[in-house]
N, CA, C and O of each residue as an XYZ file, in Angstrom:
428
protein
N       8.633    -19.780     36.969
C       8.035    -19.407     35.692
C       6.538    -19.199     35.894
O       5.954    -20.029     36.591
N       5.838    -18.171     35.356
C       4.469    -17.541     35.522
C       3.824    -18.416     34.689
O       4.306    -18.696     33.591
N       2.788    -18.884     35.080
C       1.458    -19.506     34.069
C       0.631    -18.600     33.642
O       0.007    -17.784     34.320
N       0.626    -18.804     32.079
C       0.095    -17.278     30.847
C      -1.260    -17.988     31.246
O      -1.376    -19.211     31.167
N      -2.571    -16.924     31.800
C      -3.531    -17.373     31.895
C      -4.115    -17.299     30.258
O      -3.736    -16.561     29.348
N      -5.126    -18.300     30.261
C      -5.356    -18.086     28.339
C      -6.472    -16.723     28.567
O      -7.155    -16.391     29.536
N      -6.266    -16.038     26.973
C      -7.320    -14.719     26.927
C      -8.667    -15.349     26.494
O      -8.791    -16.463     25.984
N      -9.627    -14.497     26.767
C     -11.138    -14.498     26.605
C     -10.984    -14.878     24.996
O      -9.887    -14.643     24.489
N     -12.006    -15.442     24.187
C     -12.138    -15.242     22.816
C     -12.244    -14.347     22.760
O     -11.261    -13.825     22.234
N     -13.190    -13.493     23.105
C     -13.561    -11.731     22.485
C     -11.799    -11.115     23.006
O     -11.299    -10.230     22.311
N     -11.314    -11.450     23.747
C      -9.719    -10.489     23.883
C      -8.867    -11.139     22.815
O      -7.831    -10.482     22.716
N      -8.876    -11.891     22.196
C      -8.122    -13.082     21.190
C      -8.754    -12.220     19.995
O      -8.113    -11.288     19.509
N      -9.969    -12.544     19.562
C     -10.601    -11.635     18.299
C     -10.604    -10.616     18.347
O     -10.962    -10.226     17.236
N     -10.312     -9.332     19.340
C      -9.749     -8.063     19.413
C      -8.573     -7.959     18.792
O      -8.312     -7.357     17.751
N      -7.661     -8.777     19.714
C      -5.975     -8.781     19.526
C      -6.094     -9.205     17.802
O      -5.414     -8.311     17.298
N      -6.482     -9.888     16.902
C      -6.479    -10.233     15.794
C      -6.979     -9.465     14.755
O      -6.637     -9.472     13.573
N      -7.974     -8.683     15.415
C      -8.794     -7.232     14.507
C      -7.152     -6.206     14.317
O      -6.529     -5.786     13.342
N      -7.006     -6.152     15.441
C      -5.656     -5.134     15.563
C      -4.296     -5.566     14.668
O      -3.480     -4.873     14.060
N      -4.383     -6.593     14.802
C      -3.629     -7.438     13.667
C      -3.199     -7.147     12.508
O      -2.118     -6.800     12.031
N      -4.760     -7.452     11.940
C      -5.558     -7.148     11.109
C      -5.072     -5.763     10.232
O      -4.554     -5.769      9.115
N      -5.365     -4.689     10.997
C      -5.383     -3.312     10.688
C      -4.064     -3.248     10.642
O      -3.791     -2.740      9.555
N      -3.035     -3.499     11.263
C      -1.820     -3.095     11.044
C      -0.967     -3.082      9.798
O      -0.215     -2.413      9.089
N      -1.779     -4.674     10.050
C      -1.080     -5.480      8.029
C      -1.522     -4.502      6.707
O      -0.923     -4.116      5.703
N      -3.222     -4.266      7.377
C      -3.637     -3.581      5.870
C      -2.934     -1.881      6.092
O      -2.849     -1.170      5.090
N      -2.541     -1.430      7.239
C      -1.659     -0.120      6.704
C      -0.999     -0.179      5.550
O      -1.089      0.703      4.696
N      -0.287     -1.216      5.433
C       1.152     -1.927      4.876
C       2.034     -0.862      5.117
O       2.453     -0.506      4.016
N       2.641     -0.013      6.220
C       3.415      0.948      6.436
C       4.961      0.381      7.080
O       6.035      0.945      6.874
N       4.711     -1.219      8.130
C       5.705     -1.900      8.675
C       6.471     -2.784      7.832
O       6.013     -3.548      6.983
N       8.035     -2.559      8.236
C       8.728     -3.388      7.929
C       8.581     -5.186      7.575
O       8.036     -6.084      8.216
N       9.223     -5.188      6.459
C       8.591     -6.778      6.306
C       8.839     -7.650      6.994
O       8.057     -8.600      7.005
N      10.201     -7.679      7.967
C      10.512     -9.082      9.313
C       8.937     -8.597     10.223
O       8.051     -9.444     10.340
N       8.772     -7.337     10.743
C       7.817     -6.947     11.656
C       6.478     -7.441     10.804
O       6.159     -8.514     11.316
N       5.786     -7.205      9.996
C       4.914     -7.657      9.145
C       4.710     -9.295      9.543
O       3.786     -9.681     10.258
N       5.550    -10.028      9.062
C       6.009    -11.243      8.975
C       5.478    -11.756     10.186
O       4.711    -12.718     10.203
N       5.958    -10.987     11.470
C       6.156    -11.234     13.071
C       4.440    -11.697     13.184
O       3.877    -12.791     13.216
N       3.865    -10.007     13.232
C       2.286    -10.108     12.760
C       1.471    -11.230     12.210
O       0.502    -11.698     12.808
N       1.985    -11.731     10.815
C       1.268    -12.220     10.529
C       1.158    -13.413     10.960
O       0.066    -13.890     11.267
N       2.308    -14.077     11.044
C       2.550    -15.373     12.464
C       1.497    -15.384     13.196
O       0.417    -15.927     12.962
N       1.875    -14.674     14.239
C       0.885    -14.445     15.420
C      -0.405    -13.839     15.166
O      -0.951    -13.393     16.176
N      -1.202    -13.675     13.776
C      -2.916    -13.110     13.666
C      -2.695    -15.023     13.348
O      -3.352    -15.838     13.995
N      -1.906    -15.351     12.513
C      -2.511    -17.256     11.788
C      -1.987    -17.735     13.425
O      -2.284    -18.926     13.337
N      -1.618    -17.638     14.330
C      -1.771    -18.390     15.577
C      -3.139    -18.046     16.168
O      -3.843    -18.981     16.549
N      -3.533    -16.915     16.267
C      -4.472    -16.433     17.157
C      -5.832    -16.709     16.670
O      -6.835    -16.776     17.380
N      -5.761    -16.896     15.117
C      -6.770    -17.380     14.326
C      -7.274    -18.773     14.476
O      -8.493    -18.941     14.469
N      -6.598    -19.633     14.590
C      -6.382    -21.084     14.870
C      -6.946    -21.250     16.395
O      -8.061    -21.652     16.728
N      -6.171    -20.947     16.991
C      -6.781    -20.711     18.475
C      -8.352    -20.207     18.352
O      -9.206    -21.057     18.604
N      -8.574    -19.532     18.163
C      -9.938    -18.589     18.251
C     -10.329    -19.900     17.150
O      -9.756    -20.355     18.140
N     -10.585    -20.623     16.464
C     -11.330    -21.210     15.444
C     -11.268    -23.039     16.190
O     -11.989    -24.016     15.983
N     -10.256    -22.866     16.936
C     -10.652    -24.504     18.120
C     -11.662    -24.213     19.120
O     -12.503    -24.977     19.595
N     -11.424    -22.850     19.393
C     -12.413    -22.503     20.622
C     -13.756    -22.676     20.122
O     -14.720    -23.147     20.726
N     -13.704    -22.289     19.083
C     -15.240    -21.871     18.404
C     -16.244    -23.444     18.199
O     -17.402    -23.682     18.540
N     -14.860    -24.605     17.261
C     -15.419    -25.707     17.839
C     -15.225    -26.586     18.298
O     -15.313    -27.699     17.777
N     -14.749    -26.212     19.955
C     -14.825    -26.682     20.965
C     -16.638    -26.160     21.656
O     -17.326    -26.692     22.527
N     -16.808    -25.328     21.069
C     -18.257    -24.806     21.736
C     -19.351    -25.234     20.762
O     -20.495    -25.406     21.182
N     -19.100    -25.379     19.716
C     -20.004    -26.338     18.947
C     -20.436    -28.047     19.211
O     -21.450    -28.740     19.123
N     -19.426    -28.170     19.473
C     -19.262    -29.701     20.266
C     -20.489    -29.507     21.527
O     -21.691    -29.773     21.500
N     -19.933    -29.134     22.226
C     -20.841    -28.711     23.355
C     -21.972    -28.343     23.559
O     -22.631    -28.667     24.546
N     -22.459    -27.402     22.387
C     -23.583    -27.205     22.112
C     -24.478    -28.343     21.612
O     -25.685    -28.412     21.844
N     -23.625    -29.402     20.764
C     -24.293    -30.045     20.233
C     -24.934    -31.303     21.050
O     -26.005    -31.832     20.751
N     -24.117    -31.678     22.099
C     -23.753    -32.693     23.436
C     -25.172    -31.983     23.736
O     -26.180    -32.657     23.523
N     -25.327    -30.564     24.254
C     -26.350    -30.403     25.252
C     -27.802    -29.862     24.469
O     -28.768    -29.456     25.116
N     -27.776    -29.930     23.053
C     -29.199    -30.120     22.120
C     -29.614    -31.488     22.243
O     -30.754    -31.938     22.123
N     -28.584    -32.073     22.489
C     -29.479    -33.838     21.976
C     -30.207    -34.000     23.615
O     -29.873    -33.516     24.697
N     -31.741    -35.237     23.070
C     -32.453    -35.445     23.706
C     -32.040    -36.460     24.832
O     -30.844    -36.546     25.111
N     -32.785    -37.086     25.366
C     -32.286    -38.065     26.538
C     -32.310    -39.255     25.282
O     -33.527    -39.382     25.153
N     -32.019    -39.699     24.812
C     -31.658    -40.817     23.423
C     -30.144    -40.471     22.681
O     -29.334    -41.131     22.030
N     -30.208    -39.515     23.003
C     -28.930    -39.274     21.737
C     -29.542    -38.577     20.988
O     -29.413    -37.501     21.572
N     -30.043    -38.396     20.238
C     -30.789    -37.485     19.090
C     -30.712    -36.055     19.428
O     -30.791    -35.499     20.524
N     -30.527    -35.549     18.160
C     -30.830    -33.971     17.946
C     -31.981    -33.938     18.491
O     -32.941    -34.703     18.387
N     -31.763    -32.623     19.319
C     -33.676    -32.397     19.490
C     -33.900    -31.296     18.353
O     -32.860    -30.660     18.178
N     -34.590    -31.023     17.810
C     -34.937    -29.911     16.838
C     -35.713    -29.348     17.645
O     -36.365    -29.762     18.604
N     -35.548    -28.068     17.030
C     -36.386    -26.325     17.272
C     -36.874    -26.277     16.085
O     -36.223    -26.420     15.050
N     -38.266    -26.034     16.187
C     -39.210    -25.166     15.120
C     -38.664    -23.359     15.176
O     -38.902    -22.642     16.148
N     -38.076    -22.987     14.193
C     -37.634    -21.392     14.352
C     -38.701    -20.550     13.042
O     -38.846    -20.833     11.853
N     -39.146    -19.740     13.662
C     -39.762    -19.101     12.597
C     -39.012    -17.969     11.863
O     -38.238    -17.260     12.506
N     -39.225    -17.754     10.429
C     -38.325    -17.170      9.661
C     -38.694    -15.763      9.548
O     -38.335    -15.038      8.620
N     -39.298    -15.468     10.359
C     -38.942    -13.658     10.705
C     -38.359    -13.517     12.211
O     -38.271    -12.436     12.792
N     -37.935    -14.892     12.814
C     -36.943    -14.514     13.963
C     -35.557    -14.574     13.357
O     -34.519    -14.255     13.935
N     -35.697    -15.111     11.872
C     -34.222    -15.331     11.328
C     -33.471    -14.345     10.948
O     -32.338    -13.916     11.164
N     -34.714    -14.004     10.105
C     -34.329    -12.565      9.536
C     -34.227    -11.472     10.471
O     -33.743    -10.496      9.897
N     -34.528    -11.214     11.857
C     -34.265    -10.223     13.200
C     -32.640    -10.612     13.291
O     -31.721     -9.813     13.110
N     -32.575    -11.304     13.448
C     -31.370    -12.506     13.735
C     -30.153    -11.825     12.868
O     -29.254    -11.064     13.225
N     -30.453    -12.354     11.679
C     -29.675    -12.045     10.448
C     -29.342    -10.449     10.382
O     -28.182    -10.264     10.013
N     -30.101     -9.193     10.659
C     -30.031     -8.210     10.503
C     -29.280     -8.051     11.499
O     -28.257     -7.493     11.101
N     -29.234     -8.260     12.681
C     -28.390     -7.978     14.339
C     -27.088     -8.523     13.340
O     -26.299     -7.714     12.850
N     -27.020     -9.442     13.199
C     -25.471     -9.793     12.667
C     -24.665     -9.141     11.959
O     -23.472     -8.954     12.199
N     -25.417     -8.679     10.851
C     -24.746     -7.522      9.737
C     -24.484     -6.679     10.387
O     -23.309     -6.338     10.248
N     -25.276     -5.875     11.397
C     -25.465     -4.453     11.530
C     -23.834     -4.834     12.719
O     -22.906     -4.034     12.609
N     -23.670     -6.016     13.723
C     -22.663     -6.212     14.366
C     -21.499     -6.690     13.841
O     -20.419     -6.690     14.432
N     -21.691     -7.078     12.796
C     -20.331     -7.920     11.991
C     -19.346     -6.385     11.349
O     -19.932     -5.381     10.943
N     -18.260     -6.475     11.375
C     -17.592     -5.899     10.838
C     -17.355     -6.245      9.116
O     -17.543     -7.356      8.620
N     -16.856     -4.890      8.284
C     -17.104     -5.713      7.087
C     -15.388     -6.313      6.641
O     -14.567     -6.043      7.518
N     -14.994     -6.829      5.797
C     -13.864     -7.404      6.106
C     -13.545     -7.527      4.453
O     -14.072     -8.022      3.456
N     -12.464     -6.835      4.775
C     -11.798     -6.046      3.350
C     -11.166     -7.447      2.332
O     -11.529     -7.983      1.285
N     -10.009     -7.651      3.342
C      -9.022     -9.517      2.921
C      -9.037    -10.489      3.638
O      -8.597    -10.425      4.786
N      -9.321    -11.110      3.350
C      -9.142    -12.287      4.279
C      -8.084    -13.329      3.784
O      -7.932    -13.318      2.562
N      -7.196    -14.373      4.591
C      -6.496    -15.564      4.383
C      -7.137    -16.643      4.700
O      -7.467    -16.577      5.884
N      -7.553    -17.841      4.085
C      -8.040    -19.207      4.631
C      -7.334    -20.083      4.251
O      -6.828    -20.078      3.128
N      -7.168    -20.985      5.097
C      -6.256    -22.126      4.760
C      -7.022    -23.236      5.058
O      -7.803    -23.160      6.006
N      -6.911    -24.533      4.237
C      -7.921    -25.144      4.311
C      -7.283    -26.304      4.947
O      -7.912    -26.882      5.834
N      -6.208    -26.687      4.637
C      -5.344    -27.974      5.572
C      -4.392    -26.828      6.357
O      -4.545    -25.608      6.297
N      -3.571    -27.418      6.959
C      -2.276    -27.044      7.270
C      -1.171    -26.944      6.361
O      -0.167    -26.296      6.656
N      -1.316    -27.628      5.131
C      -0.470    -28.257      3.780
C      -0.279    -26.764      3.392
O       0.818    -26.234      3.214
N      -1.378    -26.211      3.295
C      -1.138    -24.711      2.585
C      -0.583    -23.657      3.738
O      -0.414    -22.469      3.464
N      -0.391    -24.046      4.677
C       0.070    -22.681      5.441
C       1.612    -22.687      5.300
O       2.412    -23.621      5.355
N       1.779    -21.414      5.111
C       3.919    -20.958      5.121
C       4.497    -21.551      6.074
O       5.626    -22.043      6.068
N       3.372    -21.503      7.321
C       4.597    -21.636      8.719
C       4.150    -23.056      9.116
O       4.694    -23.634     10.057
């Protein structure tokens, strides 16, 4: 039996954009639909441990030699540079699903 190497996040949040687009055609059959939407709420989940699993990490390697947050002084026209790169890179996003426990998910 082959070991599934795991995908990149950015190949995971691709595969889920594509997802994505298929559902909002609404042109596929509803078992196939169904199939989809399974696997975007798996891939979502996945991609959203990864995310903080790297927050964790980040946060481990901000703190000072004490334990403590170290803080950054950021000035607020690097925010706003910041903020504009994001929009102009963010896709805009028509529907979204959130689930806030597991209690609310179908599957």
């Amino acid at each position: 039996m082959a070991v599934e190497k795991q995908k990149t996040f950015e190949a995971s949040l691709q595969e889920l954009e594509k997802i994505v687009r298929n559902l909002e055609n609404g042109d596929l059959p509803l078992e196939e639909s169904l199939k989809l939407f399974e696997d975007g709420v798996k891939i979502s989940r996945e991609c959203q441990e990864r995310l903080n699993q790297v927050e964790r990490r980040i946060e481990i390697l901000m703190k000072d030699g004490e334990g403590n947050p170290a803080l950054e002084v950021v000035k607020a026209e690097d925010l706003r540079g910041e903020q504009q790169q994001q929009q102009r890179a963010e896709p805009k996003v028509k529907r979204r699903i959130v689930f806030d426990t597991d209690d609310e998910s179908p599957f």
